[in-house]
Structures are given as structure tokens and as C-alpha cells.
ZAMARGU-4260 file (C-alpha; in steps of 0.2 Angstrom, whole numbers, plus 5000, padded with zeros to 4 digits):
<rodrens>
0) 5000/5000/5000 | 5014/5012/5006 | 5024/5010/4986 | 5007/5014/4977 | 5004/5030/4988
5) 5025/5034/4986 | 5018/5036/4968 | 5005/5049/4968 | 5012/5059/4981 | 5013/5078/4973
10) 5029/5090/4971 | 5022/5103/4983 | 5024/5110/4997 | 5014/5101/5016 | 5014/5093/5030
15) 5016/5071/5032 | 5009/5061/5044 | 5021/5043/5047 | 5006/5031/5057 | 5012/5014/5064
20) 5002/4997/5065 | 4988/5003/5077 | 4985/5019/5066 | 4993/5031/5077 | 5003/5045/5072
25) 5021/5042/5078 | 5030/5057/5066 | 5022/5074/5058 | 5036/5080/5046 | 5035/5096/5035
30) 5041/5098/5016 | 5043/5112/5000 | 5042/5096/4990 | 5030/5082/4999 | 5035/5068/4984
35) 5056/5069/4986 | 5055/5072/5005 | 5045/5056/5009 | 5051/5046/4995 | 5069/5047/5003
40) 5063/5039/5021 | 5061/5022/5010 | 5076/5023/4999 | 5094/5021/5004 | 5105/5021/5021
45) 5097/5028/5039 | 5103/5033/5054 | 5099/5022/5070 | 5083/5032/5073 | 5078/5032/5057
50) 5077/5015/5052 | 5068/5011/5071 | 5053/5025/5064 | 5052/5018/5049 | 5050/4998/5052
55) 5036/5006/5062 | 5027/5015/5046 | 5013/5006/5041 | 5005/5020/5031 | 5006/5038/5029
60) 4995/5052/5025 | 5000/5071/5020 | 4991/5089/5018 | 4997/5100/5004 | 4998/5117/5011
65) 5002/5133/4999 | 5018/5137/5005 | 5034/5131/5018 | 5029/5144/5032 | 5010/5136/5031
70) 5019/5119/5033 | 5027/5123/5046 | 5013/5132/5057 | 5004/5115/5053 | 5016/5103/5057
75) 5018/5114/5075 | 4999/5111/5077 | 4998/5092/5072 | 5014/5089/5086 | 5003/5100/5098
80) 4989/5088/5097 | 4994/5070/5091 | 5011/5071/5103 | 5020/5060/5090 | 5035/5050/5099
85) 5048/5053/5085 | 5046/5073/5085 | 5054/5084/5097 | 5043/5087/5110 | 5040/5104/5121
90) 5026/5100/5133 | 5030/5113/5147 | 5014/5125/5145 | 5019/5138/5159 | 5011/5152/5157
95) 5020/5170/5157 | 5010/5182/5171 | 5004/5199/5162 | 4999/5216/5170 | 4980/5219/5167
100) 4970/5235/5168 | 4951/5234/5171 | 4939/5238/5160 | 4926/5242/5174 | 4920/5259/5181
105) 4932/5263/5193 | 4950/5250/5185 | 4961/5244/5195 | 4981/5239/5187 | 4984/5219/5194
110) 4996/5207/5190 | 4989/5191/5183 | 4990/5174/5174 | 4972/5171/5169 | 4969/5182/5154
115) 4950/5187/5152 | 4951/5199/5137 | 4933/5204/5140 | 4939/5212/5158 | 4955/5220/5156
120) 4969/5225/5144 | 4986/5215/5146 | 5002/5223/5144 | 5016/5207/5142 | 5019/5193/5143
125) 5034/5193/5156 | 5046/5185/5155 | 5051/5187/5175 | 5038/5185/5186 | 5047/5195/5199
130) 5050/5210/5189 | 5031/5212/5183 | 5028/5211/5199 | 5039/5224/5206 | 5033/5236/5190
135) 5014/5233/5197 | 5018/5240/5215 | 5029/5253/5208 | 5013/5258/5195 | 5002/5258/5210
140) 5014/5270/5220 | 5012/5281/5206 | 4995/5283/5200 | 4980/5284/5212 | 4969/5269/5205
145) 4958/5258/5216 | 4969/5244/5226 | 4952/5233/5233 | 4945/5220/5223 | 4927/5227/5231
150) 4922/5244/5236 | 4922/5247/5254 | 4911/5259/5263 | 4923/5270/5269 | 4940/5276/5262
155) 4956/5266/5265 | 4973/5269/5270 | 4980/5273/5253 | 4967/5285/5251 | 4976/5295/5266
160) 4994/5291/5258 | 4988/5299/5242 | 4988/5281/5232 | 4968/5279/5227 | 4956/5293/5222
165) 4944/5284/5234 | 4930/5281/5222 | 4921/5271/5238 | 4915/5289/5242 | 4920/5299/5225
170) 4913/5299/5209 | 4926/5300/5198 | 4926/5306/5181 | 4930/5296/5166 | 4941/5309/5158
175) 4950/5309/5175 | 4953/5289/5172 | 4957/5292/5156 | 4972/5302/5156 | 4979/5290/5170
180) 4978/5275/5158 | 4986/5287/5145 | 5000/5289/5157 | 5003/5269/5162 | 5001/5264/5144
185) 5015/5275/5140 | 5027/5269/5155 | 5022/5252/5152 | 5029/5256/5131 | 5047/5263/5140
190) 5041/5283/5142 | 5052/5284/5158 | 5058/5301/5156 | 5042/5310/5155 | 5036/5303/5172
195) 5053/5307/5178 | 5052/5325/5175 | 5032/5326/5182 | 5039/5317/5199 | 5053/5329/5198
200) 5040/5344/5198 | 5027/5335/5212 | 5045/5333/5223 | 5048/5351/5222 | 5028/5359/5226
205) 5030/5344/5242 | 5045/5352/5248 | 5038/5371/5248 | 5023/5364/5254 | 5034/5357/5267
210) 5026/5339/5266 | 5043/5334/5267 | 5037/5314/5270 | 5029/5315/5252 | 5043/5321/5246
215) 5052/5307/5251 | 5040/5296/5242 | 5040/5305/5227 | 5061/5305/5226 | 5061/5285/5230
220) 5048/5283/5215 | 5061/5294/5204 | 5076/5284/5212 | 5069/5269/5203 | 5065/5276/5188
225) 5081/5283/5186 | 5085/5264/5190 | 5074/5258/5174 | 5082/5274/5161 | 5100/5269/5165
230) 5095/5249/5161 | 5088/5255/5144 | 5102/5268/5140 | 5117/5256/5146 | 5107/5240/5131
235) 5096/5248/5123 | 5100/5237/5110 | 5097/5220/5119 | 5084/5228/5129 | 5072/5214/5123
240) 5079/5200/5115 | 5079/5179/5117 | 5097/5173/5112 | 5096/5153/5107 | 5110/5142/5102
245) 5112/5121/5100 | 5126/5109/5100 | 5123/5091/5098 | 5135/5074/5101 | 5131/5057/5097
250) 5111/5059/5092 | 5108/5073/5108 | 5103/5090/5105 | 5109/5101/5119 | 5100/5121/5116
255) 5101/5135/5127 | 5089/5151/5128 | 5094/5166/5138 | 5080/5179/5140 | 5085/5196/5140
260) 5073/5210/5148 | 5076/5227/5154 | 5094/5225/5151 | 5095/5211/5160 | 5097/5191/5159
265) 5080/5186/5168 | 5080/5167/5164 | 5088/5155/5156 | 5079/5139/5148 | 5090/5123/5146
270) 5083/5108/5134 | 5090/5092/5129 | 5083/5080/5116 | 5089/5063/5113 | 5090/5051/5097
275) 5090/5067/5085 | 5098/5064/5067 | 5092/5080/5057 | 5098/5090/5069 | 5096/5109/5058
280) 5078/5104/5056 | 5075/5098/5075 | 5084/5115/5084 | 5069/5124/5070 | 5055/5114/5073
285) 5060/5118/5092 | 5058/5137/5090 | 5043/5135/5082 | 5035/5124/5096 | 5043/5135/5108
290) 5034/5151/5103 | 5021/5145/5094 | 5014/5129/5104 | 5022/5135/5122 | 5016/5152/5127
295) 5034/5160/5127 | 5031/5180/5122 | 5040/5181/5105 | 5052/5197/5110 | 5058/5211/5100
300) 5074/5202/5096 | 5079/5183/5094 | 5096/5182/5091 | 5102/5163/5083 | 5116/5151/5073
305) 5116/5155/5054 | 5103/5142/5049 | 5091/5141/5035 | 5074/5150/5044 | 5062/5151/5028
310) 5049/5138/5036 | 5046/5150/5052 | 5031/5161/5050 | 5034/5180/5047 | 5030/5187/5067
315) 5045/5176/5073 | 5056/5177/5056 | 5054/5197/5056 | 5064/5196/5073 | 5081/5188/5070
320) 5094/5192/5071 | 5111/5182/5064 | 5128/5191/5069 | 5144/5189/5061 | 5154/5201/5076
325) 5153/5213/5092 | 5144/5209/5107 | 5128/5200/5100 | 5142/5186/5092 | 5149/5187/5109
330) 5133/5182/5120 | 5128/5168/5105 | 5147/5160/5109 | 5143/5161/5128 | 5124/5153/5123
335) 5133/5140/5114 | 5145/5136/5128 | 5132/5134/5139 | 5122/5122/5130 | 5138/5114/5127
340) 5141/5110/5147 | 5125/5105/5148 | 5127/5092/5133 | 5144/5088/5141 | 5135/5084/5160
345) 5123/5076/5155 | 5132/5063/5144 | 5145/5060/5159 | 5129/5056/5171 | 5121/5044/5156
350) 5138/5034/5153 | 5138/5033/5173 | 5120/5028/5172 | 5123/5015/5157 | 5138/5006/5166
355) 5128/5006/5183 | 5114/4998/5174 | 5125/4985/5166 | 5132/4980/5182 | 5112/4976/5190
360) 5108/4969/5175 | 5122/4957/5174 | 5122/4953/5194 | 5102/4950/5191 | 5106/4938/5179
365) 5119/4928/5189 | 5105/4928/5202 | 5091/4921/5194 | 5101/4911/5180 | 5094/4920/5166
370) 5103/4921/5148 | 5095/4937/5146 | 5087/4952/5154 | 5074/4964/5147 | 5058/4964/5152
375) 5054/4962/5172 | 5035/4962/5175 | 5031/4963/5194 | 5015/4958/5203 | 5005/4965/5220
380) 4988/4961/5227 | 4978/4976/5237 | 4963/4975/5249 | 4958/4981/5265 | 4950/4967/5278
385) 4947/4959/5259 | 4935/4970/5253 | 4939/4976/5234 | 4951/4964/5231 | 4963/4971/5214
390) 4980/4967/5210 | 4991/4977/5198 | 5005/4972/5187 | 5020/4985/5183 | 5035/4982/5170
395) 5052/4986/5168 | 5060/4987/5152 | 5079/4988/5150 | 5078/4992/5170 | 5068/5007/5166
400) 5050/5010/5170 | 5036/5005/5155 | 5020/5015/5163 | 5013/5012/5147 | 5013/4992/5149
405) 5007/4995/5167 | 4991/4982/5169 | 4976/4983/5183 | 4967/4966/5186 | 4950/4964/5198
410) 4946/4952/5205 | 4932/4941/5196 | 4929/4929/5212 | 4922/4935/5227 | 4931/4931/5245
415) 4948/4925/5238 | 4964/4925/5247 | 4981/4932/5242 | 4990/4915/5237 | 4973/4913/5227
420) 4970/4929/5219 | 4989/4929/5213 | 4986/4912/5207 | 4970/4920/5197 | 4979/4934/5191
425) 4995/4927/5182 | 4984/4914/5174 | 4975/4927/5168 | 4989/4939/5163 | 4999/4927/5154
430) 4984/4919/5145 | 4984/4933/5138 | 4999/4934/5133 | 5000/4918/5124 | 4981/4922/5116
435) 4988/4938/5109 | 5006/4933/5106 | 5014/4947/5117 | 5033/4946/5121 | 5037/4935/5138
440) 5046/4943/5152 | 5062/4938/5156 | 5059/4938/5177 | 5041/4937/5185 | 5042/4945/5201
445) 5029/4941/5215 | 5026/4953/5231 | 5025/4939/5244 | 5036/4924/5249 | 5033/4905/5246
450) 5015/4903/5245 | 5012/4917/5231 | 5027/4911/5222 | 5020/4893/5222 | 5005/4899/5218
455) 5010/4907/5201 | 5022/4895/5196 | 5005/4883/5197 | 4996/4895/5186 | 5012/4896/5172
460) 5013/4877/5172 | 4995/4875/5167 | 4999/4886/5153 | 5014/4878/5149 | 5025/4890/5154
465) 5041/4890/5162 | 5047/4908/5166 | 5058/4912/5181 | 5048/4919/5195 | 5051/4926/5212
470) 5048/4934/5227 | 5048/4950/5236 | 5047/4947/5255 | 5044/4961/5265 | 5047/4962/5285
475) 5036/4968/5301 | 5038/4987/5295 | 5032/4980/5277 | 5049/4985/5270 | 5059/4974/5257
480) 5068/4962/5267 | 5076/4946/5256 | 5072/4938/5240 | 5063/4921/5238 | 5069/4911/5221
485) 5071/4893/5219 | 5067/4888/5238 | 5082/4897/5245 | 5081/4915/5253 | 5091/4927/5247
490) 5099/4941/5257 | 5109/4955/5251 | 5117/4970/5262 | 5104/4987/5260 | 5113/4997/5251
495) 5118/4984/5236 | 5113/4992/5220 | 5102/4976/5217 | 5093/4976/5232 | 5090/4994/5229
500) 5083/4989/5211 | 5068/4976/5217 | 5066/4987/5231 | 5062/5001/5218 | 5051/4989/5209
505) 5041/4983/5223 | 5038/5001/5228 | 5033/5006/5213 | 5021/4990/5210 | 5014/4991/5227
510) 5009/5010/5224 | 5002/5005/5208 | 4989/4992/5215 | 4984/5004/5231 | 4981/5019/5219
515) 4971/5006/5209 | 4963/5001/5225 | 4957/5017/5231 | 4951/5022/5216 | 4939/5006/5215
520) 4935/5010/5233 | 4930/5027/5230 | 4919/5023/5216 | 4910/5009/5224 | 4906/5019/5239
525) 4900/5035/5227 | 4890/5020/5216 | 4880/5018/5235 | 4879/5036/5239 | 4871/5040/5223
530) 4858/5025/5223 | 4853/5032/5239 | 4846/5049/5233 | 4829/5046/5230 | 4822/5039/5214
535) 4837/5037/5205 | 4836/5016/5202 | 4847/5004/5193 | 4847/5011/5176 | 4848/5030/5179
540) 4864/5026/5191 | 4872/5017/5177 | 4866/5032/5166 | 4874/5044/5178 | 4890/5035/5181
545) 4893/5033/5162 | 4890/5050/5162 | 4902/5056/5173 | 4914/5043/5168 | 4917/5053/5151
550) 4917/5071/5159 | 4927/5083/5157 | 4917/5094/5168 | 4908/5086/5179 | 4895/5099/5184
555) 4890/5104/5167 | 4887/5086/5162 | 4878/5083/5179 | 4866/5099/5174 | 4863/5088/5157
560) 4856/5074/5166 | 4838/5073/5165 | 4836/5074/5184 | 4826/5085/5194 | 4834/5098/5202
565) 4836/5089/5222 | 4841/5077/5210 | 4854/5087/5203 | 4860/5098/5218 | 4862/5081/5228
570) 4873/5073/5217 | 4884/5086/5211 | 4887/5090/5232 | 4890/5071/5231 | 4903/5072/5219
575) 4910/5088/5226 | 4914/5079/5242 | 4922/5062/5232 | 4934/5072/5222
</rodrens>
């Protein structure tokens, strides 16, 4: 199917969409020319990476767009929403705080997260969340806007200090607003000299009226906007800018952003991608997803590498700049040389990591005589005085957790005991396993001593299976103490690196199965909460559970619900109180 669709692929520009067995999008790739660009992942020699996405590709679709910038802004929103495991992938959505003015009677200036465009106007993002808040208290030393969120009856403190117009008790004019506003939008757009010489002027009239403590105020307001002039006159140049710069070593991508406000370094951003081949195309595709899908301001300057940029879109295009000397050269080199240490770290910790590894894996398999070692699946029971018996199955592959291979199993007989319900549970895991040919693990381990063990190896024998199991015996405190395997117990000093291994695994298996088990709990008991609220019978709980099973919000979907409205208000104070 794939050759015959190679084939009518057009020479125009797009976006292509790589899907693996199970129809899921597992790369989104942009191109000027959709026929050459795909064509080549099928023809000739591959990197590592490659060759991996590609054994995976069971078919492909693609979107001709009418030029390279659309494909680009469409391959940024495909990543955003299919989350494709072979793209680089930027899924930090902080959010930059603003500085908000209120569009109500009598506004207030407020620094804020949530934007609500139909309440306020936003200056911002920030980059620095300290310094927009430092600009809001200075703004509100300055002009005489509201501070409360409601009106009081009587006028506050900063209504005596000169900081509100106390519209609590005066009616104050629209013009009066007005001209304020003009005033903040102007400081806010880097007018600090104007307000300079007006505070310069209010100083003086305070000191011949002798109000000499207003003075004072108005000459620390001045001191710091003399602060804020000399930061724009000593960089004026970089006085907004984001400077970005890569290095990459053995399929890692190391890049380093450094945000510049006021004159000032504010943050720094530090990103590391493994397994990347192209690595031009992954550092652009990265400022793309980084403005564009991740809420990072786009500032007045982005300084970067000479690179090939025509696929970015105009608003972030318009703002780089590429230096070939000076100071802006300069800061790129000491971008770069960041990124560099951090490539450089982090390598030194994974080779560390890697031969640490090795050594559990190779002492693991000395243990439990195995030829090799790469998938462990380990199993835990959960109840309380035996009521909603579950058990849960997690699995470590390559010594490293596999959440998305994590099972949950429920108990299908009633009153069971441990040693039973294990025995239940692994015939029914590995049943499954042979029904559905899924790989074997290497090691079964078993939270329990003897009798669990025996109890599995029972249920793997009726399946005619003969995998290495065994078990994780814990001590009166219900900590790991020693190992059960082959009818001998197995002690190992507490801080061995391999006792610290299984220790981790049955940690990690046992919360797996409680989490599991308290989520079961807490339904069953909503279930019986619910059916007590008057005429709600069988069928309308099982509506209403559906229900709520598939929302989003849960009160919305409660006020859908063809309930009367005790009905309603019961069972969304219900679901209140379970949450």
C-alpha cells in the first residue's frame, strides 16, 4: 500500500503524517516538496533512529499546504495535538504572568495569569515573574487607582497616603481615568523620562509645601525610575531580546535560551533532546513549538546560529537576528558554551547511568540464571480486611519503568485470598499473553514469599509456561527484606545496588495496586451514595455514572442529566465531596 501511495504523492509543498500498525501518528514532518521528502525515508541508508521510525510506518498520510511557512505552522499544530513519539517534543505549558488594567468603572492595574480579554487590557507577557511584579507595585505607588477588589464603605489607608482617588465615596470622572491610563500605557511602552520630570516637579511643590514625607515618596519613586532609564540607555540594543543556540553529540541535541529583559538576563531555559539525526531541522522545529505551541512572548529580538529559517512564519522570522561580530556574536558563543556543558553533563551522568545499569543487569542475571534480561513484570495484590480485592502488574524494560505496559486486574471471584487471587491473576495475565502473542518477560516478580510464588508457578505450568519467578518478601515494618527464588532465601546487604533495584520495583508495584485500589473503593462507595438519593434506580445510576465517567466537567454534564433539580444539587454535592 505504502509503494502505490509513494507514487501519487505531489511535488508541493505540506505537512506528512508517518502512522504505525495501530493507526497512530508516531511522526508529523513538514516539506517544499511532499513527493522527494517522503520518498527518501524508503530509499537508501538511515541513521539508528531512522530506520527504528520507519520499520514502524505502516502507512502515511499528508496535507498539501500553499507554502513552507503554512507547513510549518501545521506541522507545529499536528505535534501540539497527536504528541508523535519521533518529534521533538515541548510539553512545558507555563504560562508568562501579564499586567492587566480593568475595564470596569472605577479600574484597577493587577498582575495576573488568567487572561480574560473581556475584563481587562494586558500589557506582556513577562518573562520574569518578579519584575512584573515589582513594575505593578511601583505603577500603583504612582498613580491613584483603586487597590480593593470590592468597594468598601469608607475610604482606606491609601486613600490618606495619596495612592487611590477613593472612588468608595468619590465619583470620579471618566476623563480623570482616562488620562491615568494614557499615562501607564506610556510607561508600560518605556516613556520613563516624561514621568521622571512630572515626579521631579510633584517633589519640588512637596518640599515648599513642606510635606517633606511626600517628598520622600515621590524622590524613591524617581530613584527607581532613574534605575529603569539607566537599564535601557546602558542595552538599549538588547533591551528585549531571546538569544538561542544548539550543540549536539552522538544523536543529543543540547540548546540554550537566555532571556534578555530590561537589560538584564532574567531566565535561562535549558533543553535536551535525545535520538535526533536531522539535527538543523530539529533546533527549528524547536523554535517553532517554543513560541508558537508553548506560550513564550516572542520578544523584540531573537538572536540565533546562521541556519536556514524560511519555514518559520513572518512574526517570529521578522525578529532575528544572525551576527557575524561585536557583542551580540559574543553572547551567541557564551549561549553555545552553555548548551555545550550541559550536553557535556549530561552525557558523563548517562555513561555513569549506562555502566551502573549493566552491572544490575548482569548481577540480576547471575541471580536468577537467566541468559538474558529485558523485560521484568512485577505483581501486588491490594485489599483492605478483603473487601475490593485488585492486584496490579507494573513492568520494567531495560531496568527502566514501562507505565505504558502497566496492567490493573480485579478480582472476578468473590472472598479470595492472596495465594489465590495471585494464582487468578497470572493465569490470567499470561493467558493473555499467549492468546495475543505478546513478548514474555524475562523475570516474574511476585510481592510475597513461598506461598504466592508457588501459587504462580502453578498458574504458568498449566499454561505451559516455564518463566523464572520470584519473590519480594517484606518484613514487620512492610519494607523489602530478602528475596525468595528457587526455595532458598536470598539476602543482600541494604545498600547493594540490586537490592535497591527490586526494592524500587516493589515500591513502585505496590503503589500502583493501592492507587488502583482506592480508586475502586471510591467509586463503589459514590455507586452507593448515589443510589441512595431518591428515585434514582438501577438504570439512571448506570446512566449517571457513564456519564460522569466521560466528563470533562463534571457539573455541566451533571446539569445535562435529565434529573430533577434535588436530584441534581444532591449529586453534584456528592461528587464535590468524592473528588
Amino acid at each position: 500500500m505504502i509503494k502505490e501511495k509513494l507514487k501519487s504523492l505531489p511535488n508541493k509543498p505540506g505537512c506528512y503524517l508517518m502512522k504505525d500498525v495501530n493507526n497512530k501518528i508516531i511522526y508529523v514532518g513538514k516539506a517544499k516538496d511532499l513527493s522527494k521528502r517522503v520518498k527518501s525515508y524508503f530509499v537508501g541508508s538511515h541513521d539508528k533512529k531512522t530506520q527504528m521510525m520507519v520499520s514502524l510506518v505502516k502507512d502515511f498520510e499528508y496535507i498539501i499546504t500553499s507554502s513552507e511557512t503554512e507547513a510549518f505552522i501545521l506541522e507545529m499544530n499536528l505535534i501540539k495535538e497527536h504528541l508523535p513519539k519521533y518529534n521533538i517534543l515541548l510539553t512545558d505549558d507555563k504560562s508568562y504572568p501579564f499586567i492587566g488594567i480593568s475595564y470596569e468603572k472605577n479600574p484597577k492595574i493587577y498582575y495576573t495569569r488568567d487572561l480574560r480579554p473581556k475584563r481587562a487590557k494586558y500589557y506582556g507577557p513577562y518573562p520574569n515573574a518578579k519584575a512584573a511584579r515589582a513594575t505593578v507595585d511601583l505603577l500603583n505607588k504612582m498613580y491613584p487607582l483603586r487597590k480593593c477588589n470590592k468597594l468598601p464603605k469608607k475610604p482606606c489607608l491609601y486613600y490618606h497616603i495619596g495612592q487611590c482617588l477613593a472612588p468608595c465615596i468619590n465619583d470620579i470622572s471618566n476623563e480623570t481615568y482616562k488620562e491615568i491610563i494614557d499615562k501607564i500605557n506610556l510607561f508600560l511602552k518605556g516613556n520613563v523620562v516624561g514621568e521622571i520630570k512630572d515626579f521631579e516637579k510633584k517633589m519640588k511643590a512637596s518640599s515648599i509645601c513642606l510635606d517633606y514625607e511626600k517628598a520622600k515618596e515621590y524622590r524613591d519613586i524617581i530613584s527607581d525610575l532613574n534605575v529603569i532609564k539607566e537599564k535601557q540607555k546602558m542595552m538599549n540594543d538588547l533591551y528585549e531580546a531571546d538569544v538561542i543556540d544548539y550543540v549536539s553529540l552522538e544523536e543529543t541535541l543540547s540548546i540554550q535560551v537566555f532571556h534578555i529583559r530590561d537589560a538584564k538576563m532574567v531566565e535561562r531555559n535549558a533543553f535536551l533532546f535525545e535520538n535526533e539525526t536531522d539535527i538543523e531541522e530539529a533546533f527549528v522545529s524547536f523554535l517553532g513549538q517554543f513560541y508558537l505551541n508553548n506560550n513564550n512572548p516572542i520578544p523584540k529580538e531573537i538572536i540565533l546560529p546562521e541556519l536556514d529559517y524560511l519555514f518559520l512564519p513572518d512574526e517570529i522570522k521578522s525578529r532575528i537576528t544572525i551576527p557575524k561580530k561585536g557583542r551580540k556574536k559574543e553572547l551567541l558563543e557564551l549561549v553555545k558554551d552553555n548548551a555545550r556543558d550541559k550536553l557535556k553533563a549530561n552525557l558523563e551522568v548517562l555513561e555513569k547511568t549506562v555502566k551502573k545499569f549493566e552491572n544490575i543487569k548482569e548481577k540480576l542475571k547471575e541471580m536468577f540464571s537467566l541468559e538474558s534480561l529485558d523485560i521484568i513484570e512485577s505483581f501486588d495484590n491490594s485489599s483492605i480486611q478483603g473487601e475490593f480485592r485488585v492486584s496490579a502488574m507494573v513492568v520494567f524494560k531495560d531496568l527502566k519503568k514501562a507505565p505504558n505496559l502497566y496492567r490493573k486486574f480485579k478480582s472476578k471471584t468473590s472472598n479470595l485470598g492472596d495465594t489465590e487471587l495471585m494464582y487468578e491473576v497470572i493465569k490470567r495475565r499470561y493467558k493473555r499473553v499467549i492468546e495475543e502473542s505478546l513478548v514474555l518477560p524475562s523475570l516474574v516478580l511476585i510481592d510475597g514469599g513461598p506461598l504466592q510464588v508457588d501459587a504462580a508457578k502453578n498458574a504458568l505450568k498449566e499454561l505451559g509456561l516455564n518463566l523464572k519467578v520470584a519473590g519480594l518478601v517484606k518484613n514487620d515494618q512492610h519494607k523489602t527484606s530478602h528475596i525468595y527464588f528457587e526455595n532458598k532465601e536470598i539476602y543482600l546487604e541494604k545498600s547493594d545496588s540490586v537490592f535497591l533495584f527490586l526494592e524500587n520495583i516493589q515500591n513502585e508495584t505496590h503503589r500502583y495496586a493501592i492507587s488502583y485500589y482506592r480508586s475502586v473503593h471510591a467509586k463503589s462507595n459514590l455507586e452507593s451514595e448515589i443510589s441512595k438519593i431518591k428515585g434514582i434506580g438501577k438504570t439512571k445510576l448506570n446512566e449517571i455514572l457513564k456519564a460522569l465517567a466521560q466528563a470533562d466537567d463534571f457539573v455541566k454534564t451533571i446539569e445535562n442529566l435529565k434529573l430533577t433539580t434535588i436530584q441534581k444539587e444532591a449529586l453534584i454535592k456528592l461528587v464535590k465531596r468524592n473528588n
